[in-house]
N, CA, C and O atoms as a GROMACS GRO file, in nm:
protein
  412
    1UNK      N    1  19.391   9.724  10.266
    1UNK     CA    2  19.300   9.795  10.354
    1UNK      C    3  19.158   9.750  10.324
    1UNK      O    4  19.115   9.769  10.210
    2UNK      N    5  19.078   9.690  10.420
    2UNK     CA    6  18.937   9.715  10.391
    2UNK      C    7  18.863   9.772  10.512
    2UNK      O    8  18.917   9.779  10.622
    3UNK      N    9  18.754   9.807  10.492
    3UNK     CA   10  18.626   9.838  10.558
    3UNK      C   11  18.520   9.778  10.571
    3UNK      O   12  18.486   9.699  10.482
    4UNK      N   13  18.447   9.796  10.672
    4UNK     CA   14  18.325   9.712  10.657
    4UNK      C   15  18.179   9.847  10.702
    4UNK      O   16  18.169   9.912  10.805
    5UNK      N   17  18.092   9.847  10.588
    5UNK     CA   18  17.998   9.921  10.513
    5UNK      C   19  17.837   9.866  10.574
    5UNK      O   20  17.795   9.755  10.606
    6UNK      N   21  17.780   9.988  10.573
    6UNK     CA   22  17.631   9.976  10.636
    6UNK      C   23  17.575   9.997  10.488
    6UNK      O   24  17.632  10.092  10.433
    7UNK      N   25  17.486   9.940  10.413
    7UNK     CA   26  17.381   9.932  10.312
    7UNK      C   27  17.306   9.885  10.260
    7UNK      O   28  17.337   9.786  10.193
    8UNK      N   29  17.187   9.924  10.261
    8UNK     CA   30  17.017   9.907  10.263
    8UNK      C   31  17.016   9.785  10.364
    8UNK      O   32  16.936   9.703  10.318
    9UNK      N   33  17.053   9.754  10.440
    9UNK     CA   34  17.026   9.708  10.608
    9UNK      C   35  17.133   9.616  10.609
    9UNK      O   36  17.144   9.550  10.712
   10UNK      N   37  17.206   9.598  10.528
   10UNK     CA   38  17.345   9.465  10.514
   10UNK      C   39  17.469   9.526  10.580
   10UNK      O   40  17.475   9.649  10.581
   11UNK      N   41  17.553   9.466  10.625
   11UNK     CA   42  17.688   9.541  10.621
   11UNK      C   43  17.772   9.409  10.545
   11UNK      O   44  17.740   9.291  10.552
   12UNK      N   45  17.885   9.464  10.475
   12UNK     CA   46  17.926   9.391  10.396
   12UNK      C   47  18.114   9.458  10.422
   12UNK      O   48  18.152   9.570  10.456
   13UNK      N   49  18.186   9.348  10.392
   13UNK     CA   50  18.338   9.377  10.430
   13UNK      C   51  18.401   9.355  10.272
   13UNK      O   52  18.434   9.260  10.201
   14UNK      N   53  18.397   9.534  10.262
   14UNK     CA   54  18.474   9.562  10.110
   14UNK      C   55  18.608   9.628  10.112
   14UNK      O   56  18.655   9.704  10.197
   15UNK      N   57  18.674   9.574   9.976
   15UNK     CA   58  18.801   9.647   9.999
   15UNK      C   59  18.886   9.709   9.861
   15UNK      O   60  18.885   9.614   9.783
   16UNK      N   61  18.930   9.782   9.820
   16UNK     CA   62  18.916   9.838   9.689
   16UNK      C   63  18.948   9.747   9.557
   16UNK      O   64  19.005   9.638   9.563
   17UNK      N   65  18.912   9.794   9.466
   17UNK     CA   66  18.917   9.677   9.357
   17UNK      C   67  18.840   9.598   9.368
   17UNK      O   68  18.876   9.517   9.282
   18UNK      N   69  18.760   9.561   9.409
   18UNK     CA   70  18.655   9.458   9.418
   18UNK      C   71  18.490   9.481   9.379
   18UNK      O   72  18.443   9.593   9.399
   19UNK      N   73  18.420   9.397   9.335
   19UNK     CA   74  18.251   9.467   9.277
   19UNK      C   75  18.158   9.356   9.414
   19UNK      O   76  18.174   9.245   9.467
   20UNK      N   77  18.046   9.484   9.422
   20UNK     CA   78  17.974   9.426   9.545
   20UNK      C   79  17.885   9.436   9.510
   20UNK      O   80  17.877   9.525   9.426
   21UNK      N   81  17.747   9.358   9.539
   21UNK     CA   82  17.604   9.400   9.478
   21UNK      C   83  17.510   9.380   9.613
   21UNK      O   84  17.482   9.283   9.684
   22UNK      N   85  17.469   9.544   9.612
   22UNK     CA   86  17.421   9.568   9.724
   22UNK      C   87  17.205   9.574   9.674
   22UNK      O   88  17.132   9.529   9.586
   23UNK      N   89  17.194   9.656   9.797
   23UNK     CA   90  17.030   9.682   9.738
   23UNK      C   91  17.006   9.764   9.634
   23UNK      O   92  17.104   9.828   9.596
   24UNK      N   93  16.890   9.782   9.570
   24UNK     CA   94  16.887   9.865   9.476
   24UNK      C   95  16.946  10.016   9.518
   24UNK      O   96  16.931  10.046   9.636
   25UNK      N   97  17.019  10.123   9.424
   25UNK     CA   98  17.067  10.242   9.411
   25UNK      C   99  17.041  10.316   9.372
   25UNK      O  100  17.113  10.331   9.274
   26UNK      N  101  16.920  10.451   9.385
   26UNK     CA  102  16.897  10.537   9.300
   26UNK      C  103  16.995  10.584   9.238
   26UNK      O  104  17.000  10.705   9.262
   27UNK      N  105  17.104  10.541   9.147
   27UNK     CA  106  17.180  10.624   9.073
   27UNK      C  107  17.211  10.549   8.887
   27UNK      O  108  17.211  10.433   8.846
   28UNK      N  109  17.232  10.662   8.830
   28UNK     CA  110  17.259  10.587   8.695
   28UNK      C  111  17.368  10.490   8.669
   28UNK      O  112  17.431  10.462   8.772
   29UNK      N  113  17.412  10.428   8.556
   29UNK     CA  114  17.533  10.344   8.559
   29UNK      C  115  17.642  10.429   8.467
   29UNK      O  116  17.633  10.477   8.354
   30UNK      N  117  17.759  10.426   8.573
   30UNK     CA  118  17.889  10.503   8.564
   30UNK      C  119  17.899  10.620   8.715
   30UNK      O  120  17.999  10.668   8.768
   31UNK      N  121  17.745  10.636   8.751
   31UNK     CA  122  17.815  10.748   8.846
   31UNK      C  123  17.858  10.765   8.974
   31UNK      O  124  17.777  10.684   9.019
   32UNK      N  125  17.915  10.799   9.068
   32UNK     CA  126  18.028  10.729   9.180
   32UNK      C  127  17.889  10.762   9.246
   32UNK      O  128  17.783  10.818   9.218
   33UNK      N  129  17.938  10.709   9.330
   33UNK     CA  130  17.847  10.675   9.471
   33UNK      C  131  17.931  10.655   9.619
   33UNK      O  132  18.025  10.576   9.627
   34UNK      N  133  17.889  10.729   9.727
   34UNK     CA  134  17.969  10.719   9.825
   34UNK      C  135  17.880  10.671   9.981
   34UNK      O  136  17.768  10.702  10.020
   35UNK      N  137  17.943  10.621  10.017
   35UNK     CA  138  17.923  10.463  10.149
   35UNK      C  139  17.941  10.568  10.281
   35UNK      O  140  18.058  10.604  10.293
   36UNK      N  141  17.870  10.611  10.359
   36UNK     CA  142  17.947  10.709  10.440
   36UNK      C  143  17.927  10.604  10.598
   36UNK      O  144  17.997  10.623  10.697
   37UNK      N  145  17.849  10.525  10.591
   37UNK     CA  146  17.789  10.462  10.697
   37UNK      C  147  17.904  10.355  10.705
   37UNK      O  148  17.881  10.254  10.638
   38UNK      N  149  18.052  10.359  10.791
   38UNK     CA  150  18.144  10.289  10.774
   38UNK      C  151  18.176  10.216  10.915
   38UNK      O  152  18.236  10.283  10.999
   39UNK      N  153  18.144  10.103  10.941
   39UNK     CA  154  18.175  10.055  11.055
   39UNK      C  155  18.271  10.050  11.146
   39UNK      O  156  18.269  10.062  11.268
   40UNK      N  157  18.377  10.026  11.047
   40UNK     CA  158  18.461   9.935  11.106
   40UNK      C  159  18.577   9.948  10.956
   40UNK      O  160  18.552   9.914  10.840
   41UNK      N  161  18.705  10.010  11.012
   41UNK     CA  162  18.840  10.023  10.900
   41UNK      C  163  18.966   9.945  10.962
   41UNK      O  164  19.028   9.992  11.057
   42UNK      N  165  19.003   9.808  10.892
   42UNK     CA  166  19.113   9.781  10.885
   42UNK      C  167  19.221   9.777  10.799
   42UNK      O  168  19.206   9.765  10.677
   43UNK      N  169  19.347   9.788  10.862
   43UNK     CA  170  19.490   9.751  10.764
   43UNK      C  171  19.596   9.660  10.868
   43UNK      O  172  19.636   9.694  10.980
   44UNK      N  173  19.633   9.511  10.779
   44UNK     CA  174  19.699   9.456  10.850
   44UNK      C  175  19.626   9.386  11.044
   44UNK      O  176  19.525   9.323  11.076
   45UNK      N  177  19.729   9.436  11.113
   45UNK     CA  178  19.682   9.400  11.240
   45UNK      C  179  19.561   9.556  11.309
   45UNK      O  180  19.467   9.556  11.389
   46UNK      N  181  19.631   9.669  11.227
   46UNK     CA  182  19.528   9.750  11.330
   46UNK      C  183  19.380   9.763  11.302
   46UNK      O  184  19.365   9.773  11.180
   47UNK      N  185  19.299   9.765  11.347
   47UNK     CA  186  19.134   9.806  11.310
   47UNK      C  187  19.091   9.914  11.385
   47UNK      O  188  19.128   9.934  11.501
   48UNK      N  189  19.019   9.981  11.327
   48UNK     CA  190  18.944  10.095  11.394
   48UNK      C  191  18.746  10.112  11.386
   48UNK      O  192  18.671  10.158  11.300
   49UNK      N  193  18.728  10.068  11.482
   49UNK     CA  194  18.572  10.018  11.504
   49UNK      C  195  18.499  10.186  11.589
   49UNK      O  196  18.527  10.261  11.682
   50UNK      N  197  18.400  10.172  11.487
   50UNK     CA  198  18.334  10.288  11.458
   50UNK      C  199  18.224  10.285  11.648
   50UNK      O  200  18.244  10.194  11.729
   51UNK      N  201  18.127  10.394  11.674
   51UNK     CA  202  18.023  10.370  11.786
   51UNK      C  203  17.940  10.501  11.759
   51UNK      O  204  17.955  10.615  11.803
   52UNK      N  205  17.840  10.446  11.665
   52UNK     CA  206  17.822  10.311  11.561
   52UNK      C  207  17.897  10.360  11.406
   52UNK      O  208  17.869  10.304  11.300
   53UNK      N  209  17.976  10.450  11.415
   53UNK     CA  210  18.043  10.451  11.256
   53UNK      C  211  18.195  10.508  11.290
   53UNK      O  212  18.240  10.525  11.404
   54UNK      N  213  18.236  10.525  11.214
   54UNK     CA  214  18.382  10.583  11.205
   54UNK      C  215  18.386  10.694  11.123
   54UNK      O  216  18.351  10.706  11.006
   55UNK      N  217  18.452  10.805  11.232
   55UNK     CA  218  18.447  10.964  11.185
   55UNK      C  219  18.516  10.972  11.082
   55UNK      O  220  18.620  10.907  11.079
   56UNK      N  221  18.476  11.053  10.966
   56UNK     CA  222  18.586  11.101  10.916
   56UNK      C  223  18.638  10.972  10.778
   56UNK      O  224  18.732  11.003  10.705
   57UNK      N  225  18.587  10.876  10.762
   57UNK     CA  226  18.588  10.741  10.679
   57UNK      C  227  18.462  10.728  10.589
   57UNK      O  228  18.347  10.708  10.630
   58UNK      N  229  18.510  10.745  10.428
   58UNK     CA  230  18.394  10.700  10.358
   58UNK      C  231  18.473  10.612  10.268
   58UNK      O  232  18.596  10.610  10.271
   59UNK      N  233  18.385  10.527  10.172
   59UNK     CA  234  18.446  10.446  10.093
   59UNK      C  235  18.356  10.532   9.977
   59UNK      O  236  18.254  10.597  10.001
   60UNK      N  237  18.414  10.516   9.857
   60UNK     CA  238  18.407  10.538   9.704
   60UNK      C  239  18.388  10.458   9.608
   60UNK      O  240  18.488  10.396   9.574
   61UNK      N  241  18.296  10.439   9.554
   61UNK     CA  242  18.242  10.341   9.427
   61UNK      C  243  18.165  10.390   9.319
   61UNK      O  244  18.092  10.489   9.315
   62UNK      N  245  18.199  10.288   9.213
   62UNK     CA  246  18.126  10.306   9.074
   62UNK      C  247  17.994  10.247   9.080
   62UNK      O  248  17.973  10.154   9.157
   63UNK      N  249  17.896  10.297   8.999
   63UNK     CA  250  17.743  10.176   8.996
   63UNK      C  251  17.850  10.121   8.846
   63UNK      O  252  17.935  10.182   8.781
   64UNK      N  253  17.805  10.005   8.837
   64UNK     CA  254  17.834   9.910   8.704
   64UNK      C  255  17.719   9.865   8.624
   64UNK      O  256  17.701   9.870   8.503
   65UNK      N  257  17.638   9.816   8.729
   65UNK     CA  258  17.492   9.766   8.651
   65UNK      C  259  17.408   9.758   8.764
   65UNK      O  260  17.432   9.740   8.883
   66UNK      N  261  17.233   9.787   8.657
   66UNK     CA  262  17.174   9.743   8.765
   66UNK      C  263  17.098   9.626   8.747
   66UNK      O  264  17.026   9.654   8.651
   67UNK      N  265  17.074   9.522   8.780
   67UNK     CA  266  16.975   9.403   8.756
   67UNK      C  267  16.889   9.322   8.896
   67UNK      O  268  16.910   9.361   9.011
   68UNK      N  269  16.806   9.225   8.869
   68UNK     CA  270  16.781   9.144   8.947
   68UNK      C  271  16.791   9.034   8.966
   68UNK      O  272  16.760   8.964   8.870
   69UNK      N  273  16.833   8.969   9.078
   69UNK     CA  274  16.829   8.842   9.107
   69UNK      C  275  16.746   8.725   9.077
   69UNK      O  276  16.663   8.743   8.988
   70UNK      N  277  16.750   8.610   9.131
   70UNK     CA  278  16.689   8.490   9.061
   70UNK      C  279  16.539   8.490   9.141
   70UNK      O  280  16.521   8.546   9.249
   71UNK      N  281  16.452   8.426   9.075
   71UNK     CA  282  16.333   8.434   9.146
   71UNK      C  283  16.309   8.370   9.313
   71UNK      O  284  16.376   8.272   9.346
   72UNK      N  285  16.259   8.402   9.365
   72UNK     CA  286  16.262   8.349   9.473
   72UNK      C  287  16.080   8.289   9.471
   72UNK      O  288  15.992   8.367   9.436
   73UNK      N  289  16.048   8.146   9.511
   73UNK     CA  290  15.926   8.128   9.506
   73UNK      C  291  15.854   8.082   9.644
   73UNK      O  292  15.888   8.003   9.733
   74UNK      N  293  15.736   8.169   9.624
   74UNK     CA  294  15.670   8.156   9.834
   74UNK      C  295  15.567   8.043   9.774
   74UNK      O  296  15.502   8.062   9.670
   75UNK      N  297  15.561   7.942   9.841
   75UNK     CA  298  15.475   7.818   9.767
   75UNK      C  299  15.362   7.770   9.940
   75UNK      O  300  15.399   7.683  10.019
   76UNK      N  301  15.277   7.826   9.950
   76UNK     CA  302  15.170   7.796  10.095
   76UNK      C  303  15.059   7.708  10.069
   76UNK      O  304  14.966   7.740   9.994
   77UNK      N  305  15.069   7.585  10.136
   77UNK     CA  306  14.960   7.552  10.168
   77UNK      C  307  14.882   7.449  10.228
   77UNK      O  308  14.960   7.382  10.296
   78UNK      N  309  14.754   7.397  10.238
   78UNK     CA  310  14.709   7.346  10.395
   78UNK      C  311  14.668   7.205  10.318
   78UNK      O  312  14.637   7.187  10.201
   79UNK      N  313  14.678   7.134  10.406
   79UNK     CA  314  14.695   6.985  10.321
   79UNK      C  315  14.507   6.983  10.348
   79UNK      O  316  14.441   7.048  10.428
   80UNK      N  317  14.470   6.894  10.260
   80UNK     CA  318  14.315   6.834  10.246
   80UNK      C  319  14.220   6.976  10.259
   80UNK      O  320  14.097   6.969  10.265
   81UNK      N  321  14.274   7.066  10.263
   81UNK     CA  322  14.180   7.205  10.248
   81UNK      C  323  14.160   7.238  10.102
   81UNK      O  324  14.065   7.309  10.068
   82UNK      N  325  14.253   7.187  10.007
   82UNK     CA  326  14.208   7.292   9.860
   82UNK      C  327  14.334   7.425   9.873
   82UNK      O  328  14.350   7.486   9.767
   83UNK      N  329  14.430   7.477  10.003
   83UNK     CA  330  14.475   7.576   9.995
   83UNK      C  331  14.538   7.584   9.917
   83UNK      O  332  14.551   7.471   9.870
   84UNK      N  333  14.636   7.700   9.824
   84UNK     CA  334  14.743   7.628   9.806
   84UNK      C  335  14.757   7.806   9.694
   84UNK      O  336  14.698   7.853   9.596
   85UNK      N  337  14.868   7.849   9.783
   85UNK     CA  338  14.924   7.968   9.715
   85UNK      C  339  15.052   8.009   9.648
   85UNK      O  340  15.163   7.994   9.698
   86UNK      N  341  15.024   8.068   9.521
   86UNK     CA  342  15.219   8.088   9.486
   86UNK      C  343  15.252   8.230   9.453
   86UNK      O  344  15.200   8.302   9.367
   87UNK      N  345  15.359   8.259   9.544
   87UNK     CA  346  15.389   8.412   9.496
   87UNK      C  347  15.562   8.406   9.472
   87UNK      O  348  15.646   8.344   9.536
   88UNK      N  349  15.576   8.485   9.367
   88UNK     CA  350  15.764   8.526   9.363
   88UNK      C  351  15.766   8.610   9.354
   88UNK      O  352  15.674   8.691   9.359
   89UNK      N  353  15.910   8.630   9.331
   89UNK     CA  354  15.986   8.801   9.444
   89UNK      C  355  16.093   8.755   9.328
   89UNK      O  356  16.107   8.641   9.284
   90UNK      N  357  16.172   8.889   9.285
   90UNK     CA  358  16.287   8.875   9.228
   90UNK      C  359  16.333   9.024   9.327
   90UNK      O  360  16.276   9.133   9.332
   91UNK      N  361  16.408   8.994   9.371
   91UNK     CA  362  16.509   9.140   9.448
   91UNK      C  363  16.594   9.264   9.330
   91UNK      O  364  16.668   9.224   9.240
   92UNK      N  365  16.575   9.358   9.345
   92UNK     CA  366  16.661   9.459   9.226
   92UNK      C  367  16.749   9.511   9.326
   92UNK      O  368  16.725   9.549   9.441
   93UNK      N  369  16.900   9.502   9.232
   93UNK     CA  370  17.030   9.517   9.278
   93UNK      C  371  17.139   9.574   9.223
   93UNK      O  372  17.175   9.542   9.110
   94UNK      N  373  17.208   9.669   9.301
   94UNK     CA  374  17.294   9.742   9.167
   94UNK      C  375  17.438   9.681   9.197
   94UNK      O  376  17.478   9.653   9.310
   95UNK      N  377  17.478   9.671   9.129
   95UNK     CA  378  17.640   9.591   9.100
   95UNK      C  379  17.725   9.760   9.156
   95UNK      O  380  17.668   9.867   9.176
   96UNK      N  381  17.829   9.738   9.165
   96UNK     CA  382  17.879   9.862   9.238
   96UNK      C  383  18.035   9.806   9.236
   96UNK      O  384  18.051   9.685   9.255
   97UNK      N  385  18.178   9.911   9.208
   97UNK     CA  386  18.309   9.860   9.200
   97UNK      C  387  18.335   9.950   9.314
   97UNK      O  388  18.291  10.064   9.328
   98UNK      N  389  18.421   9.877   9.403
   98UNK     CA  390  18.457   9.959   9.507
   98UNK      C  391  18.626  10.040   9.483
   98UNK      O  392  18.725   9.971   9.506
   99UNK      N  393  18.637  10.138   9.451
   99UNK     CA  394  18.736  10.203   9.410
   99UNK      C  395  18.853  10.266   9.514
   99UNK      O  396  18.973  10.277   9.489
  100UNK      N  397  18.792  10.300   9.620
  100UNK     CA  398  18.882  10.388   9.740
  100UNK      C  399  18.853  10.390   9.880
  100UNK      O  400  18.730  10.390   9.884
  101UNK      N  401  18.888  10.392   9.972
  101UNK     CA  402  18.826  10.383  10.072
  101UNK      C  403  18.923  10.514  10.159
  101UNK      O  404  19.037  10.486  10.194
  102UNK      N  405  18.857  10.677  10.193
  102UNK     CA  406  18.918  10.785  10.216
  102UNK      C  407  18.889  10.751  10.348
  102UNK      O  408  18.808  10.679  10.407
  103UNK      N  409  18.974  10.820  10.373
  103UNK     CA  410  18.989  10.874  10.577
  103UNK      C  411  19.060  10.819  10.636
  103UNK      O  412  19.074  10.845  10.755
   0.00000   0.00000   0.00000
């Protein structure tokens, strides 16, 4: 069985047993966390597509960790002007085990 999940603006196609790393999570590490924004539930051939979610369907997960990603570097600038700018971004992300998917 999986589902496919609305979070922090991604949707992502999870299915139990599996670890997903979504946007950052206000929550500590160990405590469940629940997905209620559910698109779209399949098993096998049938699917059931949400408008815009599916009643009654949440999925269930652990946080595992939280960390950030690799740097990302914004590098700008204007040729024979002198411009020349550098900024990075590292994204914070919580690791998350997807445990159940109810409804």
């Amino acid at each position: 069985m999986y589902a496919v999940i609305h979070a922090g603006g991604k949707q992502y196609r999870v299915s139990s047993g599996e670890k997903l790393r979504v946007e950052h999570l206000p929550a500590a590490v160990g405590e469940a966390v629940s997905f209620s924004q559910v698109l779209a539930v399949g098993e096998g051939g049938n699917l059931r597509v949400g408008a815009p979610y599916v009643d009654g369907v949440s999925v269930k997960g652990t946080v595992l960790e939280h960390g950030r990603g690799d740097k990302v570097v914004v590098f700008k600038m204007h040729r024979r002007k002198g411009y020349r700018r550098t900024q990075g971004h590292r994204q914070s992300y919580t690791e998350v085990r997807i445990d159940d998917i109810v409804g």
